[in-house]
C-alpha positions as CSV (number, residue, x, y, z in Angstrom):
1,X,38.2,112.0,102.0
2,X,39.3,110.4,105.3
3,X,38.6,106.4,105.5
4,X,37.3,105.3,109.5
5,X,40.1,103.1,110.6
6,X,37.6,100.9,112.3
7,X,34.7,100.6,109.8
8,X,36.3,101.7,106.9
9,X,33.6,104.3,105.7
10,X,34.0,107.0,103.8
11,X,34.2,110.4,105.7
12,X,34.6,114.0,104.7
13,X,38.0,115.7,105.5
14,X,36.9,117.9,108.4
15,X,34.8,115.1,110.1
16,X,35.9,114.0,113.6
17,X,33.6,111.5,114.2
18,X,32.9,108.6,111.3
19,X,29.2,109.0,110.6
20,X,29.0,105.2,110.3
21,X,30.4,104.1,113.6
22,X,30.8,107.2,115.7
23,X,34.4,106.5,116.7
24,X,36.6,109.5,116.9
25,X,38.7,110.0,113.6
26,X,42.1,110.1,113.4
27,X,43.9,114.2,113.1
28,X,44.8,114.6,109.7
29,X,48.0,117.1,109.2
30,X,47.8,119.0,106.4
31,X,52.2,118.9,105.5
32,X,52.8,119.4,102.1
33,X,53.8,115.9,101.3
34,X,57.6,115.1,100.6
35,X,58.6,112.2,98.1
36,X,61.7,111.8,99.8
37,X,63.3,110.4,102.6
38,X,64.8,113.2,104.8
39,X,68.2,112.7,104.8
40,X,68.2,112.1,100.7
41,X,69.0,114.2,98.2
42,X,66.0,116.4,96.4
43,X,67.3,116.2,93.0
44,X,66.8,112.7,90.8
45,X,70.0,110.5,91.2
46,X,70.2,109.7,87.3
47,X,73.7,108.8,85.5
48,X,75.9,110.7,86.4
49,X,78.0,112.8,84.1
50,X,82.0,112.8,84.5
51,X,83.0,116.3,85.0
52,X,86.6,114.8,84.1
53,X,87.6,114.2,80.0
54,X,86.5,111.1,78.2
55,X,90.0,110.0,78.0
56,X,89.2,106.0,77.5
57,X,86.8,107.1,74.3
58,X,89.9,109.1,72.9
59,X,92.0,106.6,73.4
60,X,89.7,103.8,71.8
61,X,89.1,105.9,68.6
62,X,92.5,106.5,68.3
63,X,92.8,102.8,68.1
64,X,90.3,102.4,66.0
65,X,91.9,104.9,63.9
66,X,94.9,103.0,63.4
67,X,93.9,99.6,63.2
68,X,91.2,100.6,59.9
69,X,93.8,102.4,58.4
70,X,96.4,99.9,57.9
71,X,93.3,97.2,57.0
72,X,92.3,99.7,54.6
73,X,95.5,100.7,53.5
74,X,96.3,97.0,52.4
75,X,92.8,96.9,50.8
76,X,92.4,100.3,49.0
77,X,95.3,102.8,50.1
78,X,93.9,106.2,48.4
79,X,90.5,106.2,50.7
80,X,92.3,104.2,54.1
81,X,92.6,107.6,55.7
82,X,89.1,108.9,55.0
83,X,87.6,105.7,55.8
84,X,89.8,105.0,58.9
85,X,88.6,108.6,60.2
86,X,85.0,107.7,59.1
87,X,84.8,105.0,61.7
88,X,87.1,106.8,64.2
89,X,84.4,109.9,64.1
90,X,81.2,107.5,64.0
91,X,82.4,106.2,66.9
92,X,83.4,109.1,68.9
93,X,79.5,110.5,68.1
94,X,77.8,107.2,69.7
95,X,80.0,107.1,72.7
96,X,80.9,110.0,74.0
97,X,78.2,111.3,76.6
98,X,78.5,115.5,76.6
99,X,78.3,115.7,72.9
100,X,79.9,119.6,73.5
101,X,83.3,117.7,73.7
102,X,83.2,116.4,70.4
103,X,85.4,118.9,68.7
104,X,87.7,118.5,71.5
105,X,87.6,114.6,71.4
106,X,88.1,114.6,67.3
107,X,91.2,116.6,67.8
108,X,92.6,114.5,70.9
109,X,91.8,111.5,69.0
110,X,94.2,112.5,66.1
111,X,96.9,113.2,68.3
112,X,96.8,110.2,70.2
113,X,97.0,108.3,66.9
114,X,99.9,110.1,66.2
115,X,101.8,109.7,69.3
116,X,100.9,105.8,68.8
117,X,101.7,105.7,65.0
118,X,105.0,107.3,66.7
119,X,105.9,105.5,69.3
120,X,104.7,101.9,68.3
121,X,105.1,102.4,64.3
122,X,102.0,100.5,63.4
């Protein structure tokens, strides 16, 4: 339905004339319509996702890693490691963002703790 600009009746699609007022009807082009500006992209800008490796989220669980394990290992030595890698996994699962890398990140993890347990002695 095409509105008259000046009278605001209701008119059919094909009409050129409003059959209220008799005024000429704007042309109508039939373009498929577009939802986005012309010089912006077609597909949705969402988050996006680092092609790079989640270094920072290795490193942190590494961290984590160590710090529960020597907590635990003063509370209850014979389940510090399990526990320690426990919270190290749990949060490797809730932050990393392309859960394909989690094998990857588990294993990274563990060798980042070990360079720091290395290097630092902690």
């Amino acid at each position: 339905m095409v509105y008259c600009p000046y009278c605001g009746e209701k008119n059919k699609d094909n009409a050129t004339f409003c059959k209220k007022c008799g005024k000429r009807l704007p042309e109508i082009e039939n373009k498929p319509t577009s939802h986005h500006l012309p010089g912006e992209s077609i597909h949705p800008m969402g988050e996006t996702v680092k092609s790079s490796f989640e270094w920072d989220v290795a490193i942190i669980a590494a961290l984590i890693f160590l710090i529960s394990y020597k907590i635990l290992g003063i509370i209850s030595p014979p389940i510090a490691p399990w526990l320690a890698a426990a919270f190290s996994i749990l949060y490797l699962l809730s932050a990393t963002k392309k859960k394909a890398s989690i094998p990857l990140l588990i294993i990274i993890t563990l060798l980042i703790a070990v360079n720091i347990k290395a290097f630092i002695g902690l």
